[in-house]
N, C-alpha and C positions, 0 to 999 in steps of 0.2 A: 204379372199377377200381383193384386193388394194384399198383403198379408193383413190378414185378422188380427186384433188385440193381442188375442191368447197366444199367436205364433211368437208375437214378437218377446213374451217372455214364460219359461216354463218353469211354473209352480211345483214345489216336492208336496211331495201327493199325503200330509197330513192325516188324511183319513185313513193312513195305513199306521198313523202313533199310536200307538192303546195308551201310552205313559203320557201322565200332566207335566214329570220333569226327571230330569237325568238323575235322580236318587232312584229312580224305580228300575233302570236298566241294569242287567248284567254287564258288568266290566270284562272288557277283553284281554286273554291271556297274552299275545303275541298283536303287534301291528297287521293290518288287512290288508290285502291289493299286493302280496309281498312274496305269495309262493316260492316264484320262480328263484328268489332270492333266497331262501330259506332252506328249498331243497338243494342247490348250489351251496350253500355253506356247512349244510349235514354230510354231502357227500365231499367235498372239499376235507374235510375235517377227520372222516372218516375214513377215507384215501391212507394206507401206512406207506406206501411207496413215496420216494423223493416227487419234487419235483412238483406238488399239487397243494402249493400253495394257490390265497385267492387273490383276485382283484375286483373288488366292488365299485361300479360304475352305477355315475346317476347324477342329478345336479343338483344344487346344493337344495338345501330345506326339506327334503324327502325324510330326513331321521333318518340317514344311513347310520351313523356315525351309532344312533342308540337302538337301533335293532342292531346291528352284530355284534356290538356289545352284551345284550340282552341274552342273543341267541347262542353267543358264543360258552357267556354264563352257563348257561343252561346246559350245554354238550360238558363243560370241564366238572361238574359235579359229578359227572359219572369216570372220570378219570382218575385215575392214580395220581396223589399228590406230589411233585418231583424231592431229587434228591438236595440236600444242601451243599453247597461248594464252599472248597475252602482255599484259602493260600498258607500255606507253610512253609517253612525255612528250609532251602537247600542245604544241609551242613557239607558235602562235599564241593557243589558247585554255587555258590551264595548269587551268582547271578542270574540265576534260574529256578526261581522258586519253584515249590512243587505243590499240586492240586491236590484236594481233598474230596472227593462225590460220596459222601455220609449222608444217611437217611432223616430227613425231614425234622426239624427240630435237634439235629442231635449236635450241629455247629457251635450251637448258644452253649451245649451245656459242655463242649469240650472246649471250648475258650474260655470259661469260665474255671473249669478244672484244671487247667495246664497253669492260669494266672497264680490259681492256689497255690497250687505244686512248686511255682518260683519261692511263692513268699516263703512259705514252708522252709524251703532247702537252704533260703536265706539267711534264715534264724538256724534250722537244724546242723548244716555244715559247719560253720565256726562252732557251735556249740558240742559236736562230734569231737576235733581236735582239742578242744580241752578239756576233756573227759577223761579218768581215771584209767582207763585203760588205755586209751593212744598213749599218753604222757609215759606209761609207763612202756610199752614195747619203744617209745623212742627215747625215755634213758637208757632200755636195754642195748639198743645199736650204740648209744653214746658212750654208755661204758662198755661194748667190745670193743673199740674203737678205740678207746682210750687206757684199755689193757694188753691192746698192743704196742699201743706208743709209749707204755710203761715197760715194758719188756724190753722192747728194742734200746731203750734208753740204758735199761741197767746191765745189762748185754754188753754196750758200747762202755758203759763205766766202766764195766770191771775189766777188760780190757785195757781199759787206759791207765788203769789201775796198774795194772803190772807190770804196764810200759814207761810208770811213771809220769803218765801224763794226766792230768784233770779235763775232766769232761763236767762244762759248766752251761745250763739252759738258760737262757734269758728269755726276755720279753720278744726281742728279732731273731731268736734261734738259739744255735750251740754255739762256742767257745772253747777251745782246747787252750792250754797251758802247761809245760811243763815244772815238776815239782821234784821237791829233793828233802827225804826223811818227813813227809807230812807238812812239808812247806812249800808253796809255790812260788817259784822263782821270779824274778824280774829283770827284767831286760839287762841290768848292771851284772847283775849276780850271775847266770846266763853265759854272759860275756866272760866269768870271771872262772867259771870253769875249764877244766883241762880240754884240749883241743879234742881228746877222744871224744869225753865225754860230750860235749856238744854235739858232735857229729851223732853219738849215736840216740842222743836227747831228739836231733832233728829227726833223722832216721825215723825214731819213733812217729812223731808229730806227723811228720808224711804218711807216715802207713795208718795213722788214725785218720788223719781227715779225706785218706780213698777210701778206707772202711767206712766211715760220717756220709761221705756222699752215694757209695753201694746202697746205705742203708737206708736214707732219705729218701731214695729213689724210687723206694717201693710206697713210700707215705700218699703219693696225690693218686696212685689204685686205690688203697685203702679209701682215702674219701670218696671216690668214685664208687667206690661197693657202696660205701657207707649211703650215700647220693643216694643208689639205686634201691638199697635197703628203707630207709625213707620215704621212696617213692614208691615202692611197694608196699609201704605200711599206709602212706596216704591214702591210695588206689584201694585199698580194701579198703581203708576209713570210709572212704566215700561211697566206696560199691553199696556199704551196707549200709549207707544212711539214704543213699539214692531209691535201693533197692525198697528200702522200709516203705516208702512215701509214695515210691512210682506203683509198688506192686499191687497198690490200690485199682490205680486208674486203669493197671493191664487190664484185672479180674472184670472191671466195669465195663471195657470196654471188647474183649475178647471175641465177641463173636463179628466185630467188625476189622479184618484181615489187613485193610487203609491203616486204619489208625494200630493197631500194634503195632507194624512195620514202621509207624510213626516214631512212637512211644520208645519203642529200640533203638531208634539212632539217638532218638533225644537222650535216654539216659548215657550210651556212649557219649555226645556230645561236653552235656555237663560234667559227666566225669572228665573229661579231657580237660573242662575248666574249671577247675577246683578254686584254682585260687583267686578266679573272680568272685566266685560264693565266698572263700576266707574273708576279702578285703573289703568285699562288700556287708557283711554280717559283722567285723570288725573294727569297721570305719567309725567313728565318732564324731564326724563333723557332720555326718547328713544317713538320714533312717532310708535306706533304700527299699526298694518294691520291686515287683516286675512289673510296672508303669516306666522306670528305670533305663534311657537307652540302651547300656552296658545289656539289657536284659531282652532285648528287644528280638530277637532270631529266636526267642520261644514263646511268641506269641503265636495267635491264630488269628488268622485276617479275615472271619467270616464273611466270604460276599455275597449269595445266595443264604438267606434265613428263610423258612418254610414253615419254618416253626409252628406260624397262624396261621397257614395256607389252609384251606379246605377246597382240596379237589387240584383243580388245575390251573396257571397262574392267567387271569387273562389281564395285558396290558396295553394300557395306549400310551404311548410316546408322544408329546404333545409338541419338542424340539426336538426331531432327529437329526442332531447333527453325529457328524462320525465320531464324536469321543462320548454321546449321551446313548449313540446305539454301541458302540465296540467298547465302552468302558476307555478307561485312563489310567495313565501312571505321575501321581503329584510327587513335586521334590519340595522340600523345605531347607529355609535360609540355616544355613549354620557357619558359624567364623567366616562367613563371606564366600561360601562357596554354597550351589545348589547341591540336595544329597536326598538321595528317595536309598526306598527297602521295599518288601513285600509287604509291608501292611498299610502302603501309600498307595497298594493295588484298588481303584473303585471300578465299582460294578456298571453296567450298562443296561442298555434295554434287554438287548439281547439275553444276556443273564437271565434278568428278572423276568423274563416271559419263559428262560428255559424250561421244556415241557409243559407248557402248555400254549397261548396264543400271543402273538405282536402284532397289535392293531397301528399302523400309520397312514399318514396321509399323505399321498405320492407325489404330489404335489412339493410339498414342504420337504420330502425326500428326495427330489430332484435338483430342488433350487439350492440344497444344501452341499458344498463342495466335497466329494469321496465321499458321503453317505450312503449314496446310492449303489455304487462301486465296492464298499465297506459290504453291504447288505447281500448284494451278490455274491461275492465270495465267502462269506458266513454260510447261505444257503448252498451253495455248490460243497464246499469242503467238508458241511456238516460240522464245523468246529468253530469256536471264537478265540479267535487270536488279537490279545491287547497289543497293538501296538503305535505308539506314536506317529504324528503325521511326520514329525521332521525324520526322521529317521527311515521313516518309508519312502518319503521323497529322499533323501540323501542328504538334509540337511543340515545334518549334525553328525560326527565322527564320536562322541564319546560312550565311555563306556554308560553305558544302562542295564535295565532289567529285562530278561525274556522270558517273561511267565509261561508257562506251561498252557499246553492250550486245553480250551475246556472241549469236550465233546456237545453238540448242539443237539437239540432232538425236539422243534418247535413248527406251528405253522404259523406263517405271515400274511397278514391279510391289508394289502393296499387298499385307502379308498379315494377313491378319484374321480374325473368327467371321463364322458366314454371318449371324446377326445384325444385326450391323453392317452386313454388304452391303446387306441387303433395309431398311433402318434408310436407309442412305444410296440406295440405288434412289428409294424412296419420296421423300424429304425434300430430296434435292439435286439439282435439274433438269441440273446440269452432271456430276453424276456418271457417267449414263447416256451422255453424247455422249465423254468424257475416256477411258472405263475399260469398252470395247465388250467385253474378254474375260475370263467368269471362268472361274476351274480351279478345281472343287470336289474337295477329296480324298477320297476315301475311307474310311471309320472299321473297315470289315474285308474279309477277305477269304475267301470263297467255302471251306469244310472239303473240300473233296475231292481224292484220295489225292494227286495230282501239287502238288496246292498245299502240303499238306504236308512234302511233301518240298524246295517252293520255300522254303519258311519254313523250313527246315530250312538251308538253304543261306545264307539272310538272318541266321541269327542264327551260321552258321560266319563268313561277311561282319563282323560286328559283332565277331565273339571276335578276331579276327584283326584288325581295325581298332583297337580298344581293343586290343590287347595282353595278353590274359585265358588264361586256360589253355583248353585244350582240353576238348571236353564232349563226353561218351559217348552212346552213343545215348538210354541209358536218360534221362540227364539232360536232352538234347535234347525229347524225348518229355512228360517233365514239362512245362520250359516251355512249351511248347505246349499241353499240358492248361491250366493256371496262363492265360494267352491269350486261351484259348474261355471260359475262368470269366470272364475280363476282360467279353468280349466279349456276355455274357448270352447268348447262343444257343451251341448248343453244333454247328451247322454253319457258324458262321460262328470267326475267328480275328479279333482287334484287330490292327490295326494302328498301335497306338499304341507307337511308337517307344520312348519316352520312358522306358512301364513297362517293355518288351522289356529295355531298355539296364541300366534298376535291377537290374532282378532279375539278368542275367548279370553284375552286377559285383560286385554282396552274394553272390550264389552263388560266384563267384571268390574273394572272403573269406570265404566258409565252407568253402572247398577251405584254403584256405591255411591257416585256425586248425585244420581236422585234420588239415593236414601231407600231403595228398594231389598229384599233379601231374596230374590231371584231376579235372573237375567232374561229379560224378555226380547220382545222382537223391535221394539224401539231403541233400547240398549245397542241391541248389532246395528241398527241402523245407525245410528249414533256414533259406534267406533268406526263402523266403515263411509261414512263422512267426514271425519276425524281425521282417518289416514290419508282421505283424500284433498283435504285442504292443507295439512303441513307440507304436501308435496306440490301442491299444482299453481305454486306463482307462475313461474314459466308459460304455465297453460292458461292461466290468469291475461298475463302481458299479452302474449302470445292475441287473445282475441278482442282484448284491449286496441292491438294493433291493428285489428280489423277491422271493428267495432268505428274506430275515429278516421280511417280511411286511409292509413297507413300503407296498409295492405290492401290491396286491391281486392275483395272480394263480394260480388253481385249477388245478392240473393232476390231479386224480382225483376219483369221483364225477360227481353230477347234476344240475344247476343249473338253475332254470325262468329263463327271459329272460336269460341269460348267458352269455358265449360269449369266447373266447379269437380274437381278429384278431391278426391280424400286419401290424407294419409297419417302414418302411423309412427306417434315416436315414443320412446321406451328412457327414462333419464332416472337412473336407480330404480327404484319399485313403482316410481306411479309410470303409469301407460296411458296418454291418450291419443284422440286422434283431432286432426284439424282441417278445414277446404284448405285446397291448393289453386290457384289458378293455371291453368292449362290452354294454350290456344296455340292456332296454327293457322300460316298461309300458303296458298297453293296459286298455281301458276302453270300454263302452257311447259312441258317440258319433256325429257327423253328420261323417267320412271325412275327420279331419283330425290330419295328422303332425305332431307337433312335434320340429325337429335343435333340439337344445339347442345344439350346438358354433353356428349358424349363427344362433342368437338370440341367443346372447353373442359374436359376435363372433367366434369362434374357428374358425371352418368357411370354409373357403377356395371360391373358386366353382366348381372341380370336384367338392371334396366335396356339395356342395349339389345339385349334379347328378345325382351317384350316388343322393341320397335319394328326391329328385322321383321319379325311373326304377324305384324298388322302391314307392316308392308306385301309381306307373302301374300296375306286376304288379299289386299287391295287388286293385288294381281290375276289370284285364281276367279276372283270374283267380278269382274270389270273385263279385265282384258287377255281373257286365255285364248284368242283368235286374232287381238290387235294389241299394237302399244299401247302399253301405257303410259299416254302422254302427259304425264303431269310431274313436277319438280314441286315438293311440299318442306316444311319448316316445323318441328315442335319444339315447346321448349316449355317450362312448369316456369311460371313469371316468379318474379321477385324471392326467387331460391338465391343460398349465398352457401350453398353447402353440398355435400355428394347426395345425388338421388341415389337411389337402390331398390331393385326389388320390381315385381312385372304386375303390382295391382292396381296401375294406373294404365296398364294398356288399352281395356275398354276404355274408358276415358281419352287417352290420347287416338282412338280410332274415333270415337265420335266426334270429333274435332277437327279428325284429319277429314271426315264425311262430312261434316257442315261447312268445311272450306272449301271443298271440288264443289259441291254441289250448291251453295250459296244457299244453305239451308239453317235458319235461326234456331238458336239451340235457348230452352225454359232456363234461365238462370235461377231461378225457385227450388231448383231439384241438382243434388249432388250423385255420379258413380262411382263405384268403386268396383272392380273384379278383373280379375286375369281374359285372357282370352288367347285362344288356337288359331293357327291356319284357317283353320272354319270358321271363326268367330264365332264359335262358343263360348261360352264364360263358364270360368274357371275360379274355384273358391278360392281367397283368399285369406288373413289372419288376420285379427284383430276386429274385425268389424266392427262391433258393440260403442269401442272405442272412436271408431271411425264416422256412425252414425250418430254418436253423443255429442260428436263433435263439432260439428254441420246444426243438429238440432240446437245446440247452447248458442250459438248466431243468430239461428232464424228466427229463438224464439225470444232474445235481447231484441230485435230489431221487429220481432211483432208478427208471430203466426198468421197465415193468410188462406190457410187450405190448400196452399196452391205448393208449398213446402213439401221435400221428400226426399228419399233418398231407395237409386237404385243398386243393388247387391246380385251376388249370384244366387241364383237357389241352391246350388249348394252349398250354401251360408244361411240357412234357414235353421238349419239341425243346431247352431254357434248363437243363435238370439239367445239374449238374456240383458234387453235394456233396462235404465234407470226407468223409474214410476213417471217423472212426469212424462217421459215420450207413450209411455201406455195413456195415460189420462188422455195427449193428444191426440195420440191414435183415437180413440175410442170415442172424441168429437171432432173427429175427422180434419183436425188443425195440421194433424204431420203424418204424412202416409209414408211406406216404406214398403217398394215396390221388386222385387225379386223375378228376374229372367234367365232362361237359358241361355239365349242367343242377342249378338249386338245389335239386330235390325230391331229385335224386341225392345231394347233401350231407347233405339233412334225413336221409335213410334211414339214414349213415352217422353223425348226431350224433344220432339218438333211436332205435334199432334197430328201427324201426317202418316199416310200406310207405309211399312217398308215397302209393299208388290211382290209378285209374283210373276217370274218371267213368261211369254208363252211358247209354244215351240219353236219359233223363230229367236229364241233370246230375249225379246223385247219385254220391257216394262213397262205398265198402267201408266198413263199420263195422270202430271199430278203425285205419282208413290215417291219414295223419296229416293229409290232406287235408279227409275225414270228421270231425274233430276239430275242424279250423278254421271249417268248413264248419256244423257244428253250434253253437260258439259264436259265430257269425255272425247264425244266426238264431235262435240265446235273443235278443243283443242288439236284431234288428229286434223280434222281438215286444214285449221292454219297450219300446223306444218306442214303436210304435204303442199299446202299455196307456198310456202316461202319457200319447201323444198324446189316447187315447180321451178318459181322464179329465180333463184340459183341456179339451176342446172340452166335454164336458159339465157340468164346473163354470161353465166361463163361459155354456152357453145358461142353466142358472140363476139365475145373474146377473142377466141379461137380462130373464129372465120377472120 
């Protein structure tokens, strides 16, 4: 069948725009074509049960990444704003800090208040102790203290006094000496008394200095009270000066039950270290703060601020690796040793999405070592636990910090190719219990009139979001054709974002380099020329090498076993197609096909399949009551690379039919299409490309009418060729000729009837079936001659 002009490309039906340009349309709330995705992330979202996090599959350019974002927005505004996390100083166990889950905002202003409260107690403490009433209850203890050591002294005098002996205090202690009439004696003198009296001189001296030392004995209790006395007048000093300052922050903060129980250990704390407040408030060599190391265990480590949040947190991680999702713990250099605390505690993703959404990309979450691993066990436990890599591997013994873990309460939402999904279905047994909801997107949407004009609306959305000039209907109209070329069918529309976004932005810089203030339909023509020449050297060379005879490729005249395929290559974003040369030979033989691509290696396992399958015809169709006698050869000439893919089967059967049958095949005209057992023809991709490709040769080398290209008709619904093959079309220089079946092709590449068998099997004399048909069985009958004649040389053998 000739396809018409109009089939080969179909026009967006304009008479349905009321508007002259995308200023007059209604802007769209939400992306189109996207339901199924939307509802999938509402009930996903709305799911409170574990386990129903999502995974959004699709490929790349669709705006996955800014619809779930968008739509995510949009579900956390109706949520409750989460709590803010804290890290605090363990004071009993300092290597395990302790968490703080305080209401939204209220982090900032207790880190701020606790800093105050240092400076405060900094200046207020030392200025406590020297204050008119401490000074004086601790001369009070000074002088009990020293009215007993006065007592006990004169006690021990008078004593000595009557024993004659002098009790003398120095600067190192007592001293005893005996004395005689108000005199103290000297060792000469001493000596020079009567032997009694010496004796009971010593006498004395011994029973004073056991008396002296009885008495002494009680002296280091006495400082010991006095100690303890001291330390109970401190211990109030401070209670009350703590109590002054702190009982602010209780009052303020009282109705949160976290933080007082906080607030109590810290005033116990600080009381316990008085005299770092003394020496620090006392010091004269440097103004200390609670910026101050020494100060450092009564800060607040706020790691969750909420403060600005409105509603619920949504986040993308843009590095997931395991210490930007699980957080970290930093140590810094000091005297040459590494040293961390709880306020080297940072936060992660995980954190920062707690309660509300973690947008990643599974991809990057995969490839990234224990992130993934890291991410699983977050969602299984319900909890984020900081902890380092070396330490979870084992590789490091020293001590560290084990913060307290946070309670989790977030959904995760992957996005990725469905690939991967069904990749990780299959392979990850936790994946399926973790990630209960997918949202598969959608790659087009539905051509009919109203969608049109939705799409119509989505790329006025877009001009207007970007900031872009406004586009006419005509221009409108275009992209949208450009779209459905995208989208290989010409009822369907891509929905790929991505391309939409390019082209209206190089169309906006093709308004602007001719100076226009709307984007017209020359504009689009313009960028999408544009894109198509920065891409297409390759495809340039490529026919260049045809063009000068490089590449062998016929386009006029008749060729036996040779035939022009078309195929399709894809090299980043441009896509085109180019003839292949394809031929084959045949021979007397016992029904068997040789793919040369597939016995060097170079035929891929689809292609392989296509061969098998026109071997099968060959058979069902020829020889379902006899051999098929024939041994055939294909091969795609001057390939240097892997074939792939079965849309050259038709092609390689017409080829493999104009070799049996010694039937000349139009080299004027290229196929392309799949084909069945039955030889049928079967749609294939790309077309557009495929016949653009074939046309840019035939019409370098000079249109003849006799030019064309055959397709399945099931590739008729996929038209949407460039303008000059309409032009040609339309003065009959390149026709493009669409069949269901391959005898329908042969008719149109040998001008010859396929036939029609009659009851006996037999074909028209003359059909090109009749042709095959008859040298099918020249070939049976030489073999059964040569079989003859073998069997009969060897009975003679024998005899």
């Amino acid at each position: 069948m000739l396809l018409k002009p109009a089939e080969l490309y179909h026009n967006c039906k304009t008479e349905l725009f009321t508007f002259e340009t995308t200023a007059e349309l209604e802007h769209l709330a939400e992306t189109i074509g996207q339901e199924r995705v939307l509802e999938s992330i509402r009930f996903g979202v709305g799911m409170p049960h574990s386990g129903y996090n999502l995974y959004v599959m699709g490929s790349n350019g669709l705006g996955r990444h800014t619809l779930v974002r968008e739509a995510l927005i949009k579900q956390s505004m109706e949520a409750p704003t989460p709590l803010d996390w804290c890290y605090v100083a363990n004071y009993q166990h300092p290597h395990n800090p302790t968490t703080l889950g305080i209401p939204p905002g209220m982090g900032s202003s207790l880190r701020h208040d606790m800093a105050q409260l240092i400076d405060n107690l900094i200046k207020a403490i030392p200025a406590a102790f020297r204050g008119d009433e401490y000074q004086r209850q601790a001369r009070e203890i000074q002088d009990e203290f020293s009215m007993r050591e006065n007592v006990m002294v004169q006690r021990l005098r008078e004593k000595a006094e009557s024993l004659n002996i002098r009790l003398m205090q120095g600067p190192t202690g007592f001293t005893l000496a005996p004395h005689k009439e108000g005199k103290m004696l000297t060792p000469e003198e001493f000596n020079h008394l009567p032997e009694a009296e010496q004796k009971q001189l010593g006498n004395a001296m011994e029973e004073m200095k056991q008396e002296l030392k009885e008495t002494m004995s009680h002296v280091p209790e006495w400082q010991r009270e006095m100690q303890r006395q001291f330390s109970r007048l401190n211990r109030e000093t401070m209670e009350l000066t703590v109590t002054e300052f702190i009982n602010e922050l209780e009052e303020r903060y009282r109705s949160n039950a976290k933080i007082s129980a906080y607030l109590a250990q810290t005033k116990q704390d600080i009381i316990e270290n008085v005299d770092m407040f003394r020496q620090a408030g006392e010091s004269e060599e440097k103004n200390f703060t609670s910026q101050d190391p020494e100060f450092t265990r009564y800060r607040i480590n706020v790691l969750v601020d909420n403060a600005e949040t409105q509603g619920a947190p949504v986040i993308f991680e843009d590095n997931p690796t395991y210490q930007n999702l699980l957080g970290r713990i930093e140590h810094l250099a000091r005297y040459g040793t590494l040293q961390t605390d709880f306020t080297l505690i940072k936060l992660g993703a995980l954190h920062r999405a707690n309660g509300g959404y973690l947008i990643l990309d599974a991809e990057k979450v995969l490839t990234n070592p224990f992130a993934w691993d890291g991410v699983k066990r977050a969602i299984r436990s319900r909890e984020i636990r900081i902890e380092s890599l070396e330490r979870q591997l084992s590789l490091i013994s020293t001590i560290s910090l084990e913060p307290e873990t946070i309670p989790m309460d977030l959904k995760v939402v992957l996005i990725g190719s469905r690939m991967l999904f069904y990749l990780l279905k299959q392979y990850d047994p936790e994946f399926g219990l973790l990630f209960k909801v997918s949202a598969d997107f959608s790659e087009q949407l539905s051509r009919e009139d109203e969608n049109e004009l939705l799409y119509a609306r989505l790329i006025a959305t877009l001009q207007k979001r970007e900031g872009i000039r406004v586009i006419t209907r005509d221009g409108v109209a275009r992209i949208i054709e450009q779209l459905v070329r995208l989208a290989n069918h010409n009822d369907k529309i891509s929905l790929k974002l991505s391309s939409l976004l390019d082209l209206l932005q190089e169309s906006n810089y093709r308004a602007e380099q001719r100076g226009g203030s709307r984007i017209h339909r020359i504009d689009v023509d313009a960028a999408i020329q544009a894109q198509i020449f920065r891409g297409n050297q390759y495809q340039q060379q490529l026919q260049e090498a045809i063009l000068n005879g490089t590449l062998r490729i016929e386009t006029s005249g008749v060729q036996l076993a040779q035939i022009n395929g078309l195929s399709y290559l894809q090299l980043g974003d441009h896509a085109f197609g180019a003839p292949t040369r394809i031929s084959a030979t045949a021979r007397m033989g016992g029904g068997e096909f040789i793919d040369i691509e597939r016995e060097t290696k170079q035929g891929g396992p689809i292609h392989s399949k296509g061969v098998m399958i026109l071997s099968s015809y060959l058979g069902q169709r020829y020889a379902k009551n006899q051999l098929l006698s024939v041994t055939a050869s294909l091969v795609f000439e001057q390939t240097y690379g892997e074939i792939e893919g079965d849309s050259a089967s038709a092609a390689e059967l017409c080829v493999l039919l104009s070799a049996i049958g010694d039937i000349p095949l139009r080299q004027s005209m290229a196929i392309t299409g799949s084909i069945n057992q039955h030889g049928q023809m079967q749609a294939i991709g790309g077309v557009c490309q495929k016949i653009e490709g074939f046309f840019d040769i035939c019409k370098a080398r000079g249109l003849n009418k006799q030019h064309g290209v055959i397709i399945p008709s099931s590739n008729i619904k996929d038209l949407m060729l460039k303008e000059e093959i309409l032009e040609a079309a339309e003065a009959g220089l390149f026709n493009v000729h669409a069949v269901d079946h391959v005898e329908q092709a042969m008719e149109l590449l040998t001008g010859l009837p396929a036939g029609v068998p009659d009851e006996d099997g037999l074909f028209p004399e003359g059909s090109i079936n009749y042709l095959i048909q008859l040298k099918l069985a020249e070939w049976i009958a030489l073999r059964l001659h040569y079989a003859g004649n073998t069997l009969q040389q060897g009975g003679t053998a024998e005899q």
